[in-house]
Every structure is written in C-alpha cells, then in structure tokens.
C-alpha positions in Angstrom: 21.7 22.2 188.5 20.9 19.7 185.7 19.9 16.9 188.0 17.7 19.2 189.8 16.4 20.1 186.7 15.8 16.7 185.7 13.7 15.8 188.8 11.9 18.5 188.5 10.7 17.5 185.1 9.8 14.2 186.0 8.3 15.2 188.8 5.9 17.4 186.4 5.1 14.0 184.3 4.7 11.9 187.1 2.0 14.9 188.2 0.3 14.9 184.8 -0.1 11.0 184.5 -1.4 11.4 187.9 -3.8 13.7 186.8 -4.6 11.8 183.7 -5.6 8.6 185.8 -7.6 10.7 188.5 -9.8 12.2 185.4 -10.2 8.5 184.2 -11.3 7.8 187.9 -13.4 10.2 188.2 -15.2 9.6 184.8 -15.5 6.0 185.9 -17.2 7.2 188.9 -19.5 9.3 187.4 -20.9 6.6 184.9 -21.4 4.3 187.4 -23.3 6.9 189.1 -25.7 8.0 186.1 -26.1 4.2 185.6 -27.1 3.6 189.5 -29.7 6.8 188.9 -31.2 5.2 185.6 -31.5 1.6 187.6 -33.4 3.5 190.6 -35.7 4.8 187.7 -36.7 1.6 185.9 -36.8 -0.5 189.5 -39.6 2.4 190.5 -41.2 2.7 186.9 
C-alpha cells in the first residue's frame, strides 16, 4: 500500500510541475501575442 501511495504522490508533483510549465507557456504565448498586436499597430500608424 505504501508504494502505491508513493506513486501516487509523485504522480501529483509530476502533475503540478506540469501545470506550472504549461502556465509559463501559456504566458509566453500570450506576450508574444500582445507584442505581435502592438507591432500590427505601429506598422499601420
């Protein structure tokens, strides 16, 4: 039962780093995107 235990909690850690990186991702993305808007703007202006 303690092995099972185990996995399970590194499973859980494993899940939250995942979800950690995906965020950083996803902020990346979203920067990149604002900064493609603001370049669209100035090009036209």
């Amino acid at each position: 039962m303690k092995d099972i235990i185990n996995e399970n909690k590194k499973d859980v850690q494993a899940a939250k780093r995942d979800k950690k990186a995906v965020k950083k991702i996803r902020r990346r993305e979203s920067h990149k995107f604002l900064f493609d808007m603001v370049s669209v703007l100035f090009s036209r202006g």
